[in-house]
C-alpha positions as MATLAB code, in Angstrom:
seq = 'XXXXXXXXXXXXXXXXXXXXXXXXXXXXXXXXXXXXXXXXXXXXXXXXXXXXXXXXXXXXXXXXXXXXXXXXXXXXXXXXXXXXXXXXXXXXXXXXXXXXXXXXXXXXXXXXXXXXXXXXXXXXXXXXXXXXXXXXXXXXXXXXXXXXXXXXXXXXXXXXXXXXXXXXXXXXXXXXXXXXXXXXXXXXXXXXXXXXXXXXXXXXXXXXXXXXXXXXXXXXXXXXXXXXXXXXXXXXXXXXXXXXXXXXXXXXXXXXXXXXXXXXXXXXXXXXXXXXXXXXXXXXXXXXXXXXXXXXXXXXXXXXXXXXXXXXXXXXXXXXXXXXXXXXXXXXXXXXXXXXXXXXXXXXXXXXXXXXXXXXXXXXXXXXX';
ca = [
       0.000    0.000    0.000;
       3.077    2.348    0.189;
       2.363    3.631   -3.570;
      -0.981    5.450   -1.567;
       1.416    7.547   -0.217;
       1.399   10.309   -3.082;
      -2.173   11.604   -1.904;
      -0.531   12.795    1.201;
      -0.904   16.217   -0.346;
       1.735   16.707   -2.855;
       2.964   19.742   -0.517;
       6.960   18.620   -1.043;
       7.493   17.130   -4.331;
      11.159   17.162   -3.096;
      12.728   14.349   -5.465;
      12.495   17.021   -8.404;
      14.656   19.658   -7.202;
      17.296   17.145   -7.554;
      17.259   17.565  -11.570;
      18.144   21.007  -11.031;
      21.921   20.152   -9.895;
      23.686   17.769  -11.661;
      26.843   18.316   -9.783;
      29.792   17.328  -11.586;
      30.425   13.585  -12.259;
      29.928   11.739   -9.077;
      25.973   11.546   -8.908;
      24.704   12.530  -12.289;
      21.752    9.795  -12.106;
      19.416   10.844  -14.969;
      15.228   10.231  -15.216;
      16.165    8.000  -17.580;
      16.332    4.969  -15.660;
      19.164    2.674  -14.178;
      21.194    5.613  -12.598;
      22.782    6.454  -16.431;
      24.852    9.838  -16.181;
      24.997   12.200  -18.664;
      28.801   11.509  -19.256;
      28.056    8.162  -19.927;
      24.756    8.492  -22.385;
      27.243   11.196  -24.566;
      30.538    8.773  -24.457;
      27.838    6.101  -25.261;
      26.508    8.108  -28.344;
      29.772    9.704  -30.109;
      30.548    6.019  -30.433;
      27.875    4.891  -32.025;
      25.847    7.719  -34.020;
      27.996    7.646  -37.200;
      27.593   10.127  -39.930;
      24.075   12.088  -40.001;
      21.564   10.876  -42.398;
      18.413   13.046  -43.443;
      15.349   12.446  -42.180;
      13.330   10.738  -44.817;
       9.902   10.745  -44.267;
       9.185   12.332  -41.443;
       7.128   11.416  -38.649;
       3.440   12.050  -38.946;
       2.006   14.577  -36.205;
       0.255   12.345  -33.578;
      -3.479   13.004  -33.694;
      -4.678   15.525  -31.337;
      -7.506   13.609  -29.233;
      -8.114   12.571  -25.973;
      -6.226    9.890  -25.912;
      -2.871   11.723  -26.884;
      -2.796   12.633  -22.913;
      -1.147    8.568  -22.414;
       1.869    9.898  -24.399;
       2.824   12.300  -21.516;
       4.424   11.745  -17.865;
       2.528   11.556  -14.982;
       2.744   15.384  -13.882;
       2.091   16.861  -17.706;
      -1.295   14.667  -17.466;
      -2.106   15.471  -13.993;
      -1.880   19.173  -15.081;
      -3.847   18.976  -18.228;
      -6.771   16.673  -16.203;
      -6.810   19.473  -13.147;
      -7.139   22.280  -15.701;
      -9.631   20.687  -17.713;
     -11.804   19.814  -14.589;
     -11.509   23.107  -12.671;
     -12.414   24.937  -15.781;
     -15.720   27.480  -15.834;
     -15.908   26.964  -11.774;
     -15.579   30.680   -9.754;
     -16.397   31.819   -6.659;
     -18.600   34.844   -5.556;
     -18.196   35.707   -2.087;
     -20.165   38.098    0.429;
     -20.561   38.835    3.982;
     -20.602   35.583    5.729;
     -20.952   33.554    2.276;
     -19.486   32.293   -0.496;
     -20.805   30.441   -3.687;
     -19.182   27.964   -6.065;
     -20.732   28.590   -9.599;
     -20.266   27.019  -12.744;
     -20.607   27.953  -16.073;
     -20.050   26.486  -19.553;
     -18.316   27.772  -22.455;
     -20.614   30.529  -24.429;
     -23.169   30.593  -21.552;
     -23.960   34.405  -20.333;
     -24.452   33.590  -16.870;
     -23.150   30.740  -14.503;
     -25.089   28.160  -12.476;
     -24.658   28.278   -8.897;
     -23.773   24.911   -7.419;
     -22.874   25.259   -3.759;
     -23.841   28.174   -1.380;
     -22.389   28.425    1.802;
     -23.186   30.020    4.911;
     -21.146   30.199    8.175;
     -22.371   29.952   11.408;
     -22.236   32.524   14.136;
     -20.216   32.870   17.151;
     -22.971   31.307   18.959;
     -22.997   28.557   17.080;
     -19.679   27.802   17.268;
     -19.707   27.948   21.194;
     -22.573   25.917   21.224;
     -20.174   23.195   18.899;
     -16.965   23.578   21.325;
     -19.119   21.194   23.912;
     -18.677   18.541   21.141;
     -14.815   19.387   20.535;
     -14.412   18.840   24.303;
     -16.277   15.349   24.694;
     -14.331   14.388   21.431;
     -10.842   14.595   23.389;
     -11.993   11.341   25.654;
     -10.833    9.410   22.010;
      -7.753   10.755   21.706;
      -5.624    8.081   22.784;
      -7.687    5.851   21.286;
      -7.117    7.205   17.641;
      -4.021    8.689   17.830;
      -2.672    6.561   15.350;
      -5.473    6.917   12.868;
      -5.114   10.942   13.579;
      -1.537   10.964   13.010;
      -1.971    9.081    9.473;
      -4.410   11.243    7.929;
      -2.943   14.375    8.241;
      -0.719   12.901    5.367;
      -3.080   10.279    3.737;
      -6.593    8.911    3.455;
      -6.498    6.747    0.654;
      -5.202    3.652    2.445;
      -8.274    3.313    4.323;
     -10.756    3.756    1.307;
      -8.691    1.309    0.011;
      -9.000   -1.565    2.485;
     -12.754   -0.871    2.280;
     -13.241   -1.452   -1.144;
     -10.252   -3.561   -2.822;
      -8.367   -0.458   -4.330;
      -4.750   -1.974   -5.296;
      -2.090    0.421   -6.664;
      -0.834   -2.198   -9.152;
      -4.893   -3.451  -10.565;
      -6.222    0.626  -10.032;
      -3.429    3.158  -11.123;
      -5.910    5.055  -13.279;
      -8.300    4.748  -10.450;
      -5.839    6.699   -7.547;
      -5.139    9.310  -10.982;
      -8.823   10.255  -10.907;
      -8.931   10.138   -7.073;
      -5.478   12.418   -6.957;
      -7.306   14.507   -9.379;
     -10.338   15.546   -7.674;
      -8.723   16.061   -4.376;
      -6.274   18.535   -6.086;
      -8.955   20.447   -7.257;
     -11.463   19.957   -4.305;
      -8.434   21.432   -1.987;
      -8.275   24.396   -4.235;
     -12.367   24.853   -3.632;
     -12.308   24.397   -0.305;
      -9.094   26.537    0.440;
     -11.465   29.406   -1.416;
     -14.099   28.732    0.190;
     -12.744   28.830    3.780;
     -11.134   31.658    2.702;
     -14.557   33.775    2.423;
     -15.598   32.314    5.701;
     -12.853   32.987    7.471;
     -13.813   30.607   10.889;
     -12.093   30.340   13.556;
     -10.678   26.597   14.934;
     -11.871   25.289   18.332;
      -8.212   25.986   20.097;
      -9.151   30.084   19.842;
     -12.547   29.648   21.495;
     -11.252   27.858   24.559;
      -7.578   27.406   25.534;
      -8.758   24.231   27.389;
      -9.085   22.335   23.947;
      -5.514   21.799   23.334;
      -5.491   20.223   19.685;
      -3.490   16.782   19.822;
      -2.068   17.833   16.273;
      -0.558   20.972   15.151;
      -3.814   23.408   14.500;
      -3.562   24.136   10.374;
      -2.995   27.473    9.292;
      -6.219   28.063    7.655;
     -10.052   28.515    8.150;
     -12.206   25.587   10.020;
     -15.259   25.668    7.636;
     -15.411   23.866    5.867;
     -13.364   20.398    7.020;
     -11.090   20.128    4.217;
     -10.792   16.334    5.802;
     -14.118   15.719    5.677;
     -14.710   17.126    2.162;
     -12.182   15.138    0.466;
     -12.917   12.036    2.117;
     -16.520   12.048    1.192;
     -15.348   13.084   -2.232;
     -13.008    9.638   -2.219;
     -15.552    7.896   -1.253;
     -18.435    8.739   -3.392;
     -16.030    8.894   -6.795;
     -15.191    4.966   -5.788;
     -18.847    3.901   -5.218;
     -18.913    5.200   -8.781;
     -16.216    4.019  -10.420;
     -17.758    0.468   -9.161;
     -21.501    1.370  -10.112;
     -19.914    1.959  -13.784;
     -18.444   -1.193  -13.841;
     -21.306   -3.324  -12.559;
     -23.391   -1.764  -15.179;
     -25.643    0.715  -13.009;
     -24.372    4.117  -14.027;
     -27.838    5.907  -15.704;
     -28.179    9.150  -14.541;
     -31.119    8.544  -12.761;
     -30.381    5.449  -10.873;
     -30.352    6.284   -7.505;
     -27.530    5.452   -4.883;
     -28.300    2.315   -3.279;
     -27.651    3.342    0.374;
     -27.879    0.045    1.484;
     -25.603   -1.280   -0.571;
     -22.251   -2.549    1.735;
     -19.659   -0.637   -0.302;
     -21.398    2.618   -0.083;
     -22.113    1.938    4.299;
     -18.452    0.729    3.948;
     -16.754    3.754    2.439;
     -19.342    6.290    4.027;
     -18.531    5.102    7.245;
     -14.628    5.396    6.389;
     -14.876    8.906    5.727;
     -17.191    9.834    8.553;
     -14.691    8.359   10.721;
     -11.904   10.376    8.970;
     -14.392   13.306    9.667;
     -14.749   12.950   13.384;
     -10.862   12.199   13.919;
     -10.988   15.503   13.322;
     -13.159   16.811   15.858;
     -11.349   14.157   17.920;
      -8.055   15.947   17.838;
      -9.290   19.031   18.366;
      -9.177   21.223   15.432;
     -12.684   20.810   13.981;
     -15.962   21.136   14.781;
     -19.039   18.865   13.572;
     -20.381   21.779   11.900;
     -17.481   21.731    9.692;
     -17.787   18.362    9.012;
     -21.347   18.619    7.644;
     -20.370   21.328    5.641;
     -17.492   19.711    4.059;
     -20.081   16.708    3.362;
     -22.537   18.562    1.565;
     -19.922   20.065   -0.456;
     -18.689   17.475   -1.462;
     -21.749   15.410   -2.287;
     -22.712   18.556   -4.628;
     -18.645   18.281   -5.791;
     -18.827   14.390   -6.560;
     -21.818   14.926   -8.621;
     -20.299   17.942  -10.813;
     -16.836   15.732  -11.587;
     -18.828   12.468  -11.903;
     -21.015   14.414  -14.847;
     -17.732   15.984  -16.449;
     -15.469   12.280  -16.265;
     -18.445   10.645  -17.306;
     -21.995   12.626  -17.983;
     -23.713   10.194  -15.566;
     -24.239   12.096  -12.821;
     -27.460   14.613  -12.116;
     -26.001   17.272  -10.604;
     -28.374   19.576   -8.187;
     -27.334   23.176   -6.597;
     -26.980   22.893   -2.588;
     -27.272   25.641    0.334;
     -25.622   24.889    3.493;
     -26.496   27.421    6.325;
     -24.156   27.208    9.453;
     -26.581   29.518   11.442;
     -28.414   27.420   13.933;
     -27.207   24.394   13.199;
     -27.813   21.852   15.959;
     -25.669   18.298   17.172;
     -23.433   16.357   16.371;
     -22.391   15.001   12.640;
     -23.809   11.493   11.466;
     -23.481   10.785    7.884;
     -26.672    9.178    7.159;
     -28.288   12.249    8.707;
     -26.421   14.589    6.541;
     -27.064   12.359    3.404;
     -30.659   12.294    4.346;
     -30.565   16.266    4.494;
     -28.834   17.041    1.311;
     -31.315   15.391   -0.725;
     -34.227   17.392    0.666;
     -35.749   20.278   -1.610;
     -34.804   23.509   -0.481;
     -37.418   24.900    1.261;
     -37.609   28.765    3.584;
     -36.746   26.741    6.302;
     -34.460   24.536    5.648;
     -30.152   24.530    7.092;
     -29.212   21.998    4.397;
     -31.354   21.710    1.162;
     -30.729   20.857   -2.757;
     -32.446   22.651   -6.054;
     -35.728   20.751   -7.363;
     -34.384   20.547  -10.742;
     -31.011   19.234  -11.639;
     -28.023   21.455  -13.623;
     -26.696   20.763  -16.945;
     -22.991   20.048  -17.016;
     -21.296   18.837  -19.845;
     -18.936   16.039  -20.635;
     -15.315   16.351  -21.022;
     -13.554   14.179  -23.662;
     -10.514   14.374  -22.275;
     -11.589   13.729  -18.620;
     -13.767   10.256  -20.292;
     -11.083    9.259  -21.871;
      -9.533    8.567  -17.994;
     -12.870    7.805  -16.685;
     -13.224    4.861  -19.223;
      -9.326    3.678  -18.037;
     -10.500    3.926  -14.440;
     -13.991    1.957  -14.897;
     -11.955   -0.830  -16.896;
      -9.800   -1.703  -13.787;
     -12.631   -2.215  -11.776;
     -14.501   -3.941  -14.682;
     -11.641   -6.542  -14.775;
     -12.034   -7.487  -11.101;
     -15.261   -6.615   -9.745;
     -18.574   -8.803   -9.722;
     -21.915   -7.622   -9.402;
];
């Protein structure tokens, strides 16, 4: 499971600042594989190359499609996947709100998808009794704490059968969407601007270092729920239930399994101190609204409805199921957590299918309905 490792947020991608020095002759390993120096690939080739011939014909240009993305390196295709998938997404914040919107190519005005509200003060206080109950687990999940500051994936992965060597396309659509859901949510708790639980109470004492950025929503939370729904997914697709309009079968033990995974990862949160369950449901309702908008652009098989989340007021602790249960409801005056009636139309990416269709395969080859 140690390939899982390169979710762990991609914050030191330290092994490339060693092609910047090639230091003389004692270390001048290339990317080229076996630890070949330079010295030795131009020795190599001054005693081999010969005369020069002319190049007669020349090479076709490779078709521009899709599928030309498999001819590049793993960060080149990361970067042209992100792009493609953050594309027409922007952010309109106001006092105490903030709201992703999307909006396709030629379209005069974009679709709001998520609208966000923080709580107040009061709510927050009202929260810390949560935060303090919480610390009674710490021992207890220390470990499990600890882990995910870095990495998630591992435990998504015992839940469901991911394998780095049968899903590599699989973990490049998971890396994918978390890139871009951190850059959402790192917007989006940037127009909230809430406070963690350590600067309510100096008796909470976080068991991790508190991050340096806003509580609402739980970036933690939000990507795990994202990881988990783009999985149940990816193995709808390949048991052959992916209409739009199918339902999710909550019942079903892969969906409990990896819901309950990234609940947990959710709570571990609260556990250690630097989140509240408010932030939690937030993050979940974001990212139910986010798995639905990159399900429909990988694969167009998604409905995809708008969401409100309104912090002020909300009550108890966070439960998944209760959360789910919430999301789905119609937006109505009263309603904290609501969806649109009607679904939004979001387009299709070629480029992101052309992954989606890798991804599905893997699971195709060793899944059963």
């Amino acid at each position: 499971m140690a390939r899982f490792s390169f979710f762990s947020g991609e914050s030191g991608e330290s092994g490339e600042s060693g092609e910047s020095g090639e230091s003389g002759e004692s270390g001048e390993a290339l990317a080229t594989g076996g630890g070949v120096s330079s010295r030795a690939l131009i020795t190599s080739r001054d005693g081999v190359v010969g005369g020069w011939l002319a190049v007669t014909p020349p090479p076709a240009h490779v078709k521009a499609s899709p599928a030309a993305v498999d001819l590049w390196d793993t960060k080149p295709r990361r970067f042209v996947f992100e792009s493609e998938l953050i594309c027409g997404l922007s952010f309109d914040s106001h006092q105490d709100s903030v709201a992703v919107e999307f909006r396709e190519r030629n379209e005069p005005r974009p679709e709001t998808l998520m609208h966000m509200i923080r709580p107040t003060p009061a709510d927050f206080i009202q929260q810390l009794e949560y935060v303090r109950n919480y610390a009674a687990l710490r021992l207890e999940r220390a470990s499990e704490i600890v882990t995910q500051i870095s990495s998630v994936v591992p435990f998504f992965g015992a839940a469901c059968g991911l394998r780095p060597h049968r899903h590599p396309r699989t973990l490049e659509v998971l890396g994918i969407v978390t890139n871009v859901t951190k850059l959402i949510e790192m917007r989006m708790k940037h127009a909230l601007v809430c406070r963690r639980p350590d600067e309510y109470s100096s008796q909470i004492q976080p068991m991790i270092q508190t991050p340096g950025h806003g509580s609402l929503p739980s970036g933690h939370a939000t990507e795990s729920f994202v990881t988990a729904l783009m999985l149940y997914k990816l193995c709808r697709c390949a048991w052959g239930t992916s209409s739009a309009d199918a339902p999710v079968d909550i019942a079903n033990p892969t969906f409990v399994q990896l819901m309950r995974v990234a609940e947990r990862i959710a709570i571990n949160r609260t556990v250690a101190g630097v989140h509240f369950p408010v932030d939690s449901a937030a993050g979940m309702v974001l990212a139910k609204t986010l798995a639905e908008f990159f399900v429909a652009r990988f694969s167009g098989t998604s409905e995809v409805f708008a969401r409100t989340f309104d912090g002020r007021g909300f009550q108890g602790d966070f439960a998944y199921e209760d959360i789910w249960e919430r999301a789905g409801t119609i937006c109505k005056t009263s309603e904290l957590i609501c969806r649109s009636r009607t679904p939004i139309t979001i387009p299709k990416s070629n480029i992101l299918a052309h992954l989606w269709e890798q991804a599905v395969s893997e699971w195709q080859s060793h899944s059963a309905s």
